[in-house]
C-alpha positions as CSV (number, residue, x, y, z in Angstrom):
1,X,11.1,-11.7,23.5
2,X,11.5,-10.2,26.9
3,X,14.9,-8.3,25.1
4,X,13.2,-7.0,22.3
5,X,10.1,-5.6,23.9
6,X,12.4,-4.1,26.4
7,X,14.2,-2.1,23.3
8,X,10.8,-1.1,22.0
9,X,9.7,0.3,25.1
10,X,13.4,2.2,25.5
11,X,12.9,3.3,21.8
12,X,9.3,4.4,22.6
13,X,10.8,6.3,25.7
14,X,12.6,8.5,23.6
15,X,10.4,9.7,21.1
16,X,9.3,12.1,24.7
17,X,12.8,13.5,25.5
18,X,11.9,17.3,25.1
19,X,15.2,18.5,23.7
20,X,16.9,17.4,20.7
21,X,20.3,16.8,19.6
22,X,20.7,20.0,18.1
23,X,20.2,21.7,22.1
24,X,22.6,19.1,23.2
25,X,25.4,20.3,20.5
26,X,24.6,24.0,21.9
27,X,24.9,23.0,25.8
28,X,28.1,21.6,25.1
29,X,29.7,24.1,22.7
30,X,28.7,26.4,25.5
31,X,30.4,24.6,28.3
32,X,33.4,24.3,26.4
33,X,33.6,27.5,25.6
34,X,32.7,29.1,28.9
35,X,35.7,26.4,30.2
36,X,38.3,27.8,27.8
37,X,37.9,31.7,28.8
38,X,38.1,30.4,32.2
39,X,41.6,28.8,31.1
40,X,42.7,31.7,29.5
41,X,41.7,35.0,31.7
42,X,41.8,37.9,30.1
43,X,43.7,41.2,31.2
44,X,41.5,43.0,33.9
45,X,41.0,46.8,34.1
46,X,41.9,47.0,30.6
47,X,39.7,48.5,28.1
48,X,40.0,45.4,25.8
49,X,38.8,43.3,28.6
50,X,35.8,45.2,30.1
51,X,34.4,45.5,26.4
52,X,34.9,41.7,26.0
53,X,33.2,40.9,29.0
54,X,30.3,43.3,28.1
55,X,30.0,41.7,24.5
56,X,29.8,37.9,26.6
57,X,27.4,39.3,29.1
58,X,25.6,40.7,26.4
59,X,25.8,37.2,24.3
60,X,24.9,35.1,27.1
61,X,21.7,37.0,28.1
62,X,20.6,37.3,24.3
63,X,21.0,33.5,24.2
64,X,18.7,33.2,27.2
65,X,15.9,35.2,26.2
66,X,16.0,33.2,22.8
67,X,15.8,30.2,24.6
68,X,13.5,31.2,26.7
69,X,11.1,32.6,24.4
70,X,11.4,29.7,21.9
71,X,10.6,27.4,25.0
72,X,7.7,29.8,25.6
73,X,5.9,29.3,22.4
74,X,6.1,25.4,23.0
75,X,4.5,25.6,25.7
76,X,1.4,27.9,25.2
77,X,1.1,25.8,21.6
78,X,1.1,22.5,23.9
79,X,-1.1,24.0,26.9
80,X,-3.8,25.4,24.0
81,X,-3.6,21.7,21.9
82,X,-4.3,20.1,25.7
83,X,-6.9,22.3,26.4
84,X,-9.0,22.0,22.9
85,X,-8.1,18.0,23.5
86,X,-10.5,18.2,26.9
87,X,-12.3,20.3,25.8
88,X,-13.6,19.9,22.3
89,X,-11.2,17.1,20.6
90,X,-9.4,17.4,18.0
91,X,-10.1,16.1,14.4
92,X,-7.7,13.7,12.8
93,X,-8.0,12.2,9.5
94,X,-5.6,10.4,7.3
95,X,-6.2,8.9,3.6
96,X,-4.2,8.0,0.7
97,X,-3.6,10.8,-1.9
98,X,-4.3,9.2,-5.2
99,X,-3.6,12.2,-7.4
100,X,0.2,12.8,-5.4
101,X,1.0,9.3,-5.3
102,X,0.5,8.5,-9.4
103,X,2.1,11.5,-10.3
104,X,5.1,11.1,-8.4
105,X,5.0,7.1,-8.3
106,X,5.3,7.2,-4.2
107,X,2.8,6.3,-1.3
108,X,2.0,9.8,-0.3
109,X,-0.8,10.6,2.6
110,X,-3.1,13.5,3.3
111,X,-3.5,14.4,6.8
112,X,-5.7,16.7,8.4
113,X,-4.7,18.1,12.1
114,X,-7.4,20.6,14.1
115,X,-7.5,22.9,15.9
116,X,-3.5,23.0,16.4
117,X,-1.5,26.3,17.4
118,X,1.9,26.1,16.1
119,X,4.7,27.4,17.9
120,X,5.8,30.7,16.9
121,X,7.7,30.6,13.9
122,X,8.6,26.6,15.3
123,X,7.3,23.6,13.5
124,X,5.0,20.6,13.8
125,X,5.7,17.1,13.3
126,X,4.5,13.8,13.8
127,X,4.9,10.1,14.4
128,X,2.7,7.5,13.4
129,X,1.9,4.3,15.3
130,X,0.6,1.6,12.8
131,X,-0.3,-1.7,12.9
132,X,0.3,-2.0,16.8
133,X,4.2,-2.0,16.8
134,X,5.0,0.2,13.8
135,X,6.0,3.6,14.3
136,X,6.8,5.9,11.0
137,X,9.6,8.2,11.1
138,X,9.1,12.0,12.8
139,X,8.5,13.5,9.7
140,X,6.8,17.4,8.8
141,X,3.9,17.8,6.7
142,X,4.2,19.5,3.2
143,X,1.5,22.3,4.0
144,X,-1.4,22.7,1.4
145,X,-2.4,25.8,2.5
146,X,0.2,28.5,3.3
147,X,-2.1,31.9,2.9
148,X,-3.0,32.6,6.3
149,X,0.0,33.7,8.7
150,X,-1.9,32.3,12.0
151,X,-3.9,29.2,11.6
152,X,-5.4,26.7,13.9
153,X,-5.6,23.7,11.4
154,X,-2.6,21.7,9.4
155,X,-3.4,20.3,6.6
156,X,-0.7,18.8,4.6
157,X,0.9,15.6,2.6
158,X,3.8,13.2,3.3
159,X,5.9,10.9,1.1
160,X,5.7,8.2,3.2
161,X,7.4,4.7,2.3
162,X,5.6,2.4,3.2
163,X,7.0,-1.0,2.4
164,X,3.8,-2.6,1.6
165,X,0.4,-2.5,-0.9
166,X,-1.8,-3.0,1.6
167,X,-4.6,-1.8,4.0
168,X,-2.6,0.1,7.2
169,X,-4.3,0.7,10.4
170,X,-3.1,3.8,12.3
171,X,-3.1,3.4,15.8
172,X,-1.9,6.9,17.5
173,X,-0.1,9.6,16.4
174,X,2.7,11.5,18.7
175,X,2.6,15.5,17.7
176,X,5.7,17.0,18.4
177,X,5.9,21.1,19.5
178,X,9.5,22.6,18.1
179,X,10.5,25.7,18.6
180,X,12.0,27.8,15.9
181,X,15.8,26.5,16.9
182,X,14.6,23.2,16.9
183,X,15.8,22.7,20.1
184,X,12.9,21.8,22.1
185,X,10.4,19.0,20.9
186,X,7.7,18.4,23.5
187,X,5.9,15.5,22.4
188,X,2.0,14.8,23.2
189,X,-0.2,11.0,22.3
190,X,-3.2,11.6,20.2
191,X,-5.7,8.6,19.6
192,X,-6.0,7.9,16.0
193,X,-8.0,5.4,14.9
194,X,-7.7,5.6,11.0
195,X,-7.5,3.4,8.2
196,X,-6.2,4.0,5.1
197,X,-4.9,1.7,2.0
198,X,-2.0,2.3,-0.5
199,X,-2.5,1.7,-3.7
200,X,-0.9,-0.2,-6.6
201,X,0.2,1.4,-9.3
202,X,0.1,0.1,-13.4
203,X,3.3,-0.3,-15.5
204,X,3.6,-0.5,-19.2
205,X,2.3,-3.7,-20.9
206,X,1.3,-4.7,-24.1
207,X,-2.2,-4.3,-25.2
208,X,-4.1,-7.9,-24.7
209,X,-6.3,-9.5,-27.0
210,X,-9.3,-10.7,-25.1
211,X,-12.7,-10.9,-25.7
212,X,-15.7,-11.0,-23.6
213,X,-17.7,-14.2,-22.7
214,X,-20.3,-12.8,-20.5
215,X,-23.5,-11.1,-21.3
216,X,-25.5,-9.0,-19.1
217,X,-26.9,-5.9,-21.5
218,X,-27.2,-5.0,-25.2
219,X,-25.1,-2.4,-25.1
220,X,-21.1,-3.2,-26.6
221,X,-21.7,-4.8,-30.3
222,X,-18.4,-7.4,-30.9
223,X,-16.4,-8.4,-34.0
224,X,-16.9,-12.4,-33.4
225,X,-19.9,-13.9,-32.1
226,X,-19.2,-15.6,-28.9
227,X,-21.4,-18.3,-27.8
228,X,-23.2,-17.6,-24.7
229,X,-24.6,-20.5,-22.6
230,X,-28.5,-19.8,-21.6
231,X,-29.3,-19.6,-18.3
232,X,-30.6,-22.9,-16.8
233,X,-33.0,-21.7,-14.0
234,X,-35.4,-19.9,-16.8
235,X,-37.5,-21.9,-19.1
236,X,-40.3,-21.1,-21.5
237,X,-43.3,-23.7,-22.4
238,X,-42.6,-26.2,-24.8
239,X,-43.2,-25.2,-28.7
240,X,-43.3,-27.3,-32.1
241,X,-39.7,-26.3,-33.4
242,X,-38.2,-26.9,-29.6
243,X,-35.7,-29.4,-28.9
244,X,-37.2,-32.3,-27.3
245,X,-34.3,-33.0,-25.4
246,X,-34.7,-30.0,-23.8
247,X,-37.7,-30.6,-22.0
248,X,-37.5,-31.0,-18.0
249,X,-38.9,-34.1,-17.6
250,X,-39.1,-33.5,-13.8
251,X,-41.1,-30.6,-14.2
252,X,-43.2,-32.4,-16.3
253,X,-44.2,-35.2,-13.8
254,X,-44.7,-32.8,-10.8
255,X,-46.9,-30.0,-12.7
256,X,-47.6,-32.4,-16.3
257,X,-46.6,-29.0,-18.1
258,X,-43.7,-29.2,-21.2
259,X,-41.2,-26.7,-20.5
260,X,-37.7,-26.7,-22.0
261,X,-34.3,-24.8,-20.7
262,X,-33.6,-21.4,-22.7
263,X,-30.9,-22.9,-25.1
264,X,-27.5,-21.0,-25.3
265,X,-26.8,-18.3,-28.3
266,X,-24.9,-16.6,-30.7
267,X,-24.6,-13.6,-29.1
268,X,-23.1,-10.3,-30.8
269,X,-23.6,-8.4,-27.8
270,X,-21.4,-9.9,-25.4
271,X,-20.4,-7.0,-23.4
272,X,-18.8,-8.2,-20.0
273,X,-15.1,-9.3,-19.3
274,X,-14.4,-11.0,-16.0
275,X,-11.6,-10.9,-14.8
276,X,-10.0,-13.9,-12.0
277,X,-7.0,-13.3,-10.1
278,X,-6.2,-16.5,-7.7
279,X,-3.5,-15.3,-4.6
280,X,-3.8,-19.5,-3.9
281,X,-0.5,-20.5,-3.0
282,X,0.7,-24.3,-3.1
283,X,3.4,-22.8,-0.8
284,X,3.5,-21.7,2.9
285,X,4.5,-18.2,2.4
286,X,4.0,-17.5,6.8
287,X,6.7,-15.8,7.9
288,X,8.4,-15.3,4.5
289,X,9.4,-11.6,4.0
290,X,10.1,-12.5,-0.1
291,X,7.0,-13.9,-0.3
292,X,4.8,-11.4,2.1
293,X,5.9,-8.2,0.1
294,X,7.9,-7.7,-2.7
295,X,5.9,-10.8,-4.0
296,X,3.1,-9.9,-3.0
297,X,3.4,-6.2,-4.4
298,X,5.0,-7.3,-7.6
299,X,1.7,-9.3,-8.0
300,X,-0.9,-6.5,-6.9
301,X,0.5,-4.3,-8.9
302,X,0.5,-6.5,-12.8
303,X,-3.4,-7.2,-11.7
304,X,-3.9,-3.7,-11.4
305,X,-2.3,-3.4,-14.6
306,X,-3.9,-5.8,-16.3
307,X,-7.6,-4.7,-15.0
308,X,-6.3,-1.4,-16.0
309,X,-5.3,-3.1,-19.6
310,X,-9.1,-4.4,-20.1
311,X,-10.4,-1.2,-18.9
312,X,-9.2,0.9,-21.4
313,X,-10.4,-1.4,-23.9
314,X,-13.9,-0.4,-23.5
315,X,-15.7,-3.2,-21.9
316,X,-17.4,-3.4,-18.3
317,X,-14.6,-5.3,-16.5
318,X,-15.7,-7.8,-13.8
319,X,-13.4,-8.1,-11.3
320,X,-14.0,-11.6,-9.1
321,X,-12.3,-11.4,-6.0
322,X,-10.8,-14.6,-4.6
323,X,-11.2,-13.9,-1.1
324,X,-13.7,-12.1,1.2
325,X,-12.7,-8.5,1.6
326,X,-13.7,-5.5,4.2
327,X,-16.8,-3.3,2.2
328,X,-15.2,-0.2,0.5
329,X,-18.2,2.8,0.7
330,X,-16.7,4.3,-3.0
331,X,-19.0,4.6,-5.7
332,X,-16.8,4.2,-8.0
333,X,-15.8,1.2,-9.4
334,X,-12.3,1.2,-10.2
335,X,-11.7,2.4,-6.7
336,X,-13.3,-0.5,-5.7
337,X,-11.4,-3.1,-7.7
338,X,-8.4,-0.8,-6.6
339,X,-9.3,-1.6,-2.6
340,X,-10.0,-5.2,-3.2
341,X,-6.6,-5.5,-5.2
342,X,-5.0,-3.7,-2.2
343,X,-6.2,-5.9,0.6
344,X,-5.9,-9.3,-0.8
345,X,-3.2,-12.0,0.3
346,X,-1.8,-15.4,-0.4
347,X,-4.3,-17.9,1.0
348,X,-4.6,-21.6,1.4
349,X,-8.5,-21.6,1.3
350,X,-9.9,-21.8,-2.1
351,X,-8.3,-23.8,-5.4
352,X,-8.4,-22.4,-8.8
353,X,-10.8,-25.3,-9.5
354,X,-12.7,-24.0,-7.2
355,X,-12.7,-20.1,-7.9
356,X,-12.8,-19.8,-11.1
357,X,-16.0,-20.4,-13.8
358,X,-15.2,-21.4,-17.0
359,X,-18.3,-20.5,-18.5
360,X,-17.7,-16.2,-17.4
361,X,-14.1,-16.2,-17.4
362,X,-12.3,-14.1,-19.9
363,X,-9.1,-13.3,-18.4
364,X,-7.2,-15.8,-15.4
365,X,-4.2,-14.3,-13.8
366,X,-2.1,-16.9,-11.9
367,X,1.3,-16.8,-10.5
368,X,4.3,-18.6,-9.3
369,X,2.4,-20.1,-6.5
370,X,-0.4,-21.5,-8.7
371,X,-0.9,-25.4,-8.8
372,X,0.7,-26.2,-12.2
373,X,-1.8,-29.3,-12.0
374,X,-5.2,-27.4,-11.6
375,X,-3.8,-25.0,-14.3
376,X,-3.1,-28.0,-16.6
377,X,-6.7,-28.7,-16.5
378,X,-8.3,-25.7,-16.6
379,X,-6.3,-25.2,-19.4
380,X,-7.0,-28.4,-21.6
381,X,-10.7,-27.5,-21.2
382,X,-10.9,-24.2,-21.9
383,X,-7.5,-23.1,-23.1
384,X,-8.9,-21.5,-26.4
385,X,-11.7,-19.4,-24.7
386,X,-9.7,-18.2,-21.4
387,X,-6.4,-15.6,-21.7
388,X,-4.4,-16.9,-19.1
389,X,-1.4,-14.8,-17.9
390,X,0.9,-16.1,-15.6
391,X,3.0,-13.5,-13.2
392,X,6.5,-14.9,-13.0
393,X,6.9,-13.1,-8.9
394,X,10.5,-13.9,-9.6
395,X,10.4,-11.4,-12.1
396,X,9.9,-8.5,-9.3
397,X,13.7,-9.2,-7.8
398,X,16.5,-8.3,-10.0
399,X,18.8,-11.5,-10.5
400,X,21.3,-11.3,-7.6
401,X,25.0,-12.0,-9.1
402,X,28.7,-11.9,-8.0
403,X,28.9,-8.1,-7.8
404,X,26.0,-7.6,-5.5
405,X,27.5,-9.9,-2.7
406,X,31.1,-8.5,-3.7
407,X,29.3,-5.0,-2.8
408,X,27.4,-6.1,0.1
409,X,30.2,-7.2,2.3
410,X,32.8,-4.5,1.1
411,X,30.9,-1.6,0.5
412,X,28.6,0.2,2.8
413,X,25.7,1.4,0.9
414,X,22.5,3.1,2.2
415,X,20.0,0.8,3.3
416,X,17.7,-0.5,0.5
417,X,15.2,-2.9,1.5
418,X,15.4,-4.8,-2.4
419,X,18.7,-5.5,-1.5
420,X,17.6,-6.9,1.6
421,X,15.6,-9.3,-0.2
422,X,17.3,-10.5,-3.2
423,X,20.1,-11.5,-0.2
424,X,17.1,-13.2,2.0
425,X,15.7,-15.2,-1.2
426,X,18.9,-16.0,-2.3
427,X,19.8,-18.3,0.5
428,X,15.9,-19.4,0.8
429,X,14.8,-22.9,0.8
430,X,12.0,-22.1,-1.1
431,X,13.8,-20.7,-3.8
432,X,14.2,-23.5,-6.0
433,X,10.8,-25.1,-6.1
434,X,9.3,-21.8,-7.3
435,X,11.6,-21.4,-10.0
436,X,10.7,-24.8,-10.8
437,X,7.0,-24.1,-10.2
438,X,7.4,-21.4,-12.7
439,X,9.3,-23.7,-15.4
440,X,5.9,-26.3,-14.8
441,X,3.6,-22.8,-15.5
442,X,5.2,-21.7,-18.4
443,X,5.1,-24.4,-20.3
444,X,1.6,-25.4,-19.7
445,X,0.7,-22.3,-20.5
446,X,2.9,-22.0,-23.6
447,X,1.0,-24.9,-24.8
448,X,-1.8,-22.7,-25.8
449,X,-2.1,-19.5,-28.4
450,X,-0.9,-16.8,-27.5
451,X,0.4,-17.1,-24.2
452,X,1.3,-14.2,-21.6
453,X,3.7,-14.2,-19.2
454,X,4.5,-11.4,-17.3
């Protein structure tokens, strides 16, 4: 522990170097060249030689008012962002860009920086510290706004691959000041207390037959009528025609009045799908990389698809979260469902039994860590009224084979973090009993019409 938090802090320490390797390059060409004219004099009092050491003088000082005034601009960019800092502040913000991100199928992220001077004809960049111990690459904003030549404010977007659907929390962000050599990066901390969430995004799938079992308004007429239980907490008085055995006999012998329970209907107005997606996990998934992302996202991302499915369908989809999450201030709904898809994870608190009502339910989504035994009764119950559709997780790793391994220890590749995992859940010990898990799910599930697995 005392090792690794020692390399943080020495990795920390050199995000502030002010120079970069491209000055350390220069310094050294430099010295090696100055060395080799010193090795090999050239003839004095000629004319070849005094216009030589004219060009070199000439050379040398050019280089050092470059220098010089590319250090310059650093500066007075870093003294002006210190001085609006104690001054005024300066305004930060960060959020997901929904539009970038689905139309180029990567997390990208808006971020807002003012007021910020940038170095003349130099560069901004930043670093962002995330969830305590993360830091992000040094990356450069793609600028939004490129029409004015002197501007106090970036705002821009940034690619950023982020390994996980989830809600990040930015801690601090380090703003570098580069000249136009990129020679000189003088770093600064600013405070950023931010949140933002990255979002899942829907695949293809096949178009689901469900239909709703819920009614709350008059307002979607259906094919089939779909029997609607009544609502047990209204009554009406007793009436000739009435079901005696519908009378509360309770409320009868505190208040001697005959009421009966509103009896259930036919309803051809059932308008409402709800929609249950358990994350309960029969498995201890702490610690587990497999499990804690590409799992994880694999799953996030075929409810989002699912709920996107339904939604295009027509009907008001009710999405039931499994699991208390933080309030999302959107009024718009999908964005909602979008958060609370985002921000859920595998949980050990609350059973399937326990979650779900049969009576609402249209649509269950389960997945490899799913009790096959509370699924197996659900099922019998109210298999022909409930679509279930189980997510096979394994499903979101390519099968690892021969090759891969033959590749792996004889080929260097860049890094790919799939390949990471498929090698980590190849060789883990909880391998088998999910693929067994999922053999137990399928086939309860295939038990029924029409099942989905995907």
């Amino acid at each position: 522990m005392n090792f690794a938090r020692l390399k943080g802090n020495i990795k920390q320490a050199g995000f502030y170097i002010p120079f970069t390797i491209y000055f350390l390059v220069f310094a050294v060409a430099s010295v090696l060249a100055w060395r080799w004219l010193h090795i090999n004099p050239l003839q004095a009092d000629t004319a070849f030689g005094n216009i030589f050491l004219l060009l070199l003088k000439v050379a040398m000082w050019f280089a050092i008012i470059m220098l010089t005034v590319a250090l310059l601009s650093v500066v007075v960019s870093l003294v002006h962002f210190v001085y609006q800092k104690k001054k005024y502040g300066i305004q930060f913000k960060i959020d997901t860009d929904l539009k970038e991100s689905e139309l180029h199928q990567k997390q990208t992220v808006r971020l807002h920086i003012s007021p910020v001077l940038k170095p003349f004809f130099g560069f901004i960049k930043l670093r962002l510290q995330y969830d305590q111990n993360h830091f992000s690459k040094k990356f450069s904003l793609l600028e939004t706004n490129r029409k004015k030549f002197f501007s106090n404010e970036i705002d821009g977007i940034y690619n950023w691959p982020l390994p996980q659907i989830k809600e990040y929390k930015v801690d601090r962000a380090v703003i570098y000041f580069e000249d136009v050599f990129q020679f000189f990066s003088v770093a600064i901390d600013l405070p950023a207390k931010s949140n933002f969430f990255t979002h899942p995004t829907a695949k293809a799938l096949a178009e689901l037959k469900v239909a709703p079992r819920k009614t709350e308004e008059t307002s979607t007429r259906i094919d089939e009528l779909r029997k609607v239980e009544g609502e047990y907490l209204n009554y009406k008085n007793f009436e000739n025609n009435d079901d005696v055995r519908r009378i509360v006999w309770k409320i009868y012998a505190k208040n001697k009045e005959l009421v009966v329970r509103i009896p259930e209907i036919m309803d051809p107005y059932a308008s409402h799908i709800y929609m249950y997606t358990s994350y309960y996990s029969i498995f201890n998934t702490t610690g587990n990389s497999v499990a804690e992302v590409p799992f994880l996202n694999y799953y996030k991302v075929m409810a989002w698809t699912v709920y996107q499915n339904l939604v295009k369908k027509g009907f008001d989809v009710k999405y039931i979260p499994d699991q208390d999450t933080a309030k999302n201030n959107s009024a718009d709904e999908q964005q909602v469902v979008k958060y609370q898809v985002s921000t859920s994870q595998w949980h050990t608190d609350k059973q399937l039994k326990n979650y779900v009502k049969a009576k609402d339910a249209s649509v269950v989504l389960v997945s490899s860590f799913s009790d096959p035994e509370e699924v197996r009764q659900l099922a019998e119950q109210h298999g022909k009224d409930i679509r279930f559709i189980f997510v096979k997780l394994t499903d979101g790793l390519r099968r690892q084979n021969l090759f891969d391994w033959v590749q792996w220890l004889f080929v260097h590749n860049e890094k790919n973090d799939i390949d990471v995992y498929k090698r980590a859940w190849a060789i883990s010990p909880l391998r088998q009993k999910v693929i067994q898990n999922e053999k137990n799910l399928a086939a309860i599930i295939g038990q029924f019409t029409d099942p989905v697995v995907v």
